[in-house]
C-alpha positions, 0 to 999 in steps of 0.5 A, a space after each residue: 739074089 733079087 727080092 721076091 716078095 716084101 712086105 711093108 707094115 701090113 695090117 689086119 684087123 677084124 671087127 667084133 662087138 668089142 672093138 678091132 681085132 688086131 690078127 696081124 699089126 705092122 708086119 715087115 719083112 722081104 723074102 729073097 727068091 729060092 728062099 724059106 721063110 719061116 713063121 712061127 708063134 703060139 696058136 693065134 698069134 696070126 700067123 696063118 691070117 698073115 699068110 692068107 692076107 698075103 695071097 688075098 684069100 683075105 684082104 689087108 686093112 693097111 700095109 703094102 705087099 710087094 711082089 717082084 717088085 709090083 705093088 699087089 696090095 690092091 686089085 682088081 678081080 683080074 688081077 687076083 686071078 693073074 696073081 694065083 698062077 704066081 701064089 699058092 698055098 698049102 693048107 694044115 688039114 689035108 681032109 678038109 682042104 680037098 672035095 670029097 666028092 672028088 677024085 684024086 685025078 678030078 681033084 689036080 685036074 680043076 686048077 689046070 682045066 680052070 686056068 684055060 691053058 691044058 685040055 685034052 691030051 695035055 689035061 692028062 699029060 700035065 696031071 699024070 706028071 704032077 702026080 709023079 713029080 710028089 709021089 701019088 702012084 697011078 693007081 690012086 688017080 680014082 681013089 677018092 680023099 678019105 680012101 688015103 692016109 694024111 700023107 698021101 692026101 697032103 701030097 695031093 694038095 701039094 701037086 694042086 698048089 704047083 698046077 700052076 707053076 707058082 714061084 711063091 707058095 704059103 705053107 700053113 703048117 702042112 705037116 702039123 697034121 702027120 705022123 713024125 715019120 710022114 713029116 719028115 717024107 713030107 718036108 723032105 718033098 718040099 725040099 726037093 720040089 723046092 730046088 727042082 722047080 725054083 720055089 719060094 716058102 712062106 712055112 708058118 708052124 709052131 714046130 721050132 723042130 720042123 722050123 728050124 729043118 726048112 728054113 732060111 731066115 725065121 720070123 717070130 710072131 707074138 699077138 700079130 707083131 714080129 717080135 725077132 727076126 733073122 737067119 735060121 741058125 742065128 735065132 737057134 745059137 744066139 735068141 735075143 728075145 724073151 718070147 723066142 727063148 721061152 719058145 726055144 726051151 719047149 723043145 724036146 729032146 732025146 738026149 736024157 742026160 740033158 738037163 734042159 730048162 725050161 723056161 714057163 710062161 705066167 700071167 695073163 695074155 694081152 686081148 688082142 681086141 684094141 691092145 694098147 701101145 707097148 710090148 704085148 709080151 710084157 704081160 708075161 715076160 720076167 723082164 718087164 719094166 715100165 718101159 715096156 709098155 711104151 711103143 715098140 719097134 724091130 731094131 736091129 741089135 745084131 748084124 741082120 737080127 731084129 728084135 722088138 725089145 727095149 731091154 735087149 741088149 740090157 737083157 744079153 749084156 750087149 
């Protein structure tokens, strides 16, 4: 199976009064086509900046982003608008991410009319169809987005991010705005769409329920750095990483004979403005050591599971 996308050491920072504000800090990764990679963390780990800066809704500071093969770090105007027929994205809040003025119809047709490629007869031919194809009923097509429920509205920013026929599409917590029952028809669609028209994923959530149901092969980010990555069942059966257990022992569960323990996280939160060398976890972390705050790296503790920790295998008596 061929590599679709990599991503080498990529970086972005923002600047503020205080100084740089590391969002997303020497981040590798590839994901192979046909694939879901999963992306999770706490809330302002730089998950979604990771995604947006893939697709060029933002530009990186430093790294590479390597498509097919093909360097896009950095182009041109052109350039860009030939890589949005290949990379698309989903949005979290379906309200916000679609034009109220706009109708359902109106609203899948714009990518389609924009790209030059269908008018008339096919302009309709080619919407009625990606309607069907995420399950919008025909009599929706003049209804306007705050006429729909939450599920309904994110099916038709599904069908915008497919108009094109992309092979790769970012979803940035497409179903952390839903009902539990409208989540799973939601995932179950992106499944399906998935399979049938040869899709690759990029799934940012912090769900590790909903994480752990999609994906592959899962990333998890802390303070704009990986700090483990592997296939999907090896993070569930075998967590290396502190920050991945205590994420892991969040999880609820219906079972009430459990005794599930959790695992609390304490002290203060490393600033991500001009952090310094070392693990940004070991502020929290009931490992920590001096060590800790010497540079870190992902190394490769088991067969295909990288971790960013010193004292892992000290930690899993490896």
């Amino acid at each position: 199976m061929s590599t679709l996308l990599e991503i080498q050491h990529l970086k972005k920072y923002f600047s503020s009064p205080r100084g740089k504000v590391h969002a997303v800090d020497d981040v590798s990764f590839t994901i192979d086509e046909g694939k879901t990679m999963g992306v999770v963390g706490e809330s302002g780990c730089g998950k979604s900046t990771l995604g947006r800066t893939i697709i060029h809704l933002q530009e990186s500071t430093d790294g590479k982003i390597l498509f097919e093969g093909k360097d896009v770090t950095h182009l041109d105007k052109k350039g860009i608008n030939d890589l949005r027929d290949d990379m698309q994205i989903i949005f979290q809040d379906p309200y916000s991410s679609l034009n109220p003025r706009m109708t359902i119809r109106q609203t899948i047709e714009e990518p389609l009319k924009l790209s030059g490629k269908f008018t008339g007869s096919a302009l309709a031919d080619e919407t009625e169809r990606l309607m069907k194809l995420v399950g919008i009923e025909d009599r929706l097509a003049l209804a306007y987005p705050r006429e729909l429920d939450g599920g309904r509205r994110q099916r038709v920013g599904i069908a915008r991010a497919l108009a094109l026929h992309p092979k790769f599409i970012v979803c940035d917590e497409p179903v952390s705005a839903l009902d539990v029952s409208i989540q799973a028809q939601v995932l179950n669609l992106l499944m399906d769409l998935q399979e049938s028209e040869k899709l690759t994923y990029m799934f940012i959530t912090h769900d590790m329920s909903v994480v752990k149901h999609i994906s592959d092969n899962i990333c998890v980010m802390y303070l704009g750095q990986l700090v483990e990555t592997c296939e999907s069942d090896e993070l569930f059966e075998n967590t290396l990483h502190p920050y991945s257990k205590a994420l892991l022992s969040a999880i609820p569960t219906i079972d009430i004979h459990s005794e599930k323990k959790r695992i609390p996280l304490q002290g203060e939160i490393v600033s991500p403005i001009d952090p310094k060398p070392g693990c940004r976890f070991a502020a929290r972390c009931p490992y920590a050591t001096e060590k800790c705050h010497q540079p870190q790296e992902l190394e490769e503790i088991l067969p295909g599971h990288f971790i960013s920790c010193c004292r892992a295998k000290e930690i899993n008596n490896l």
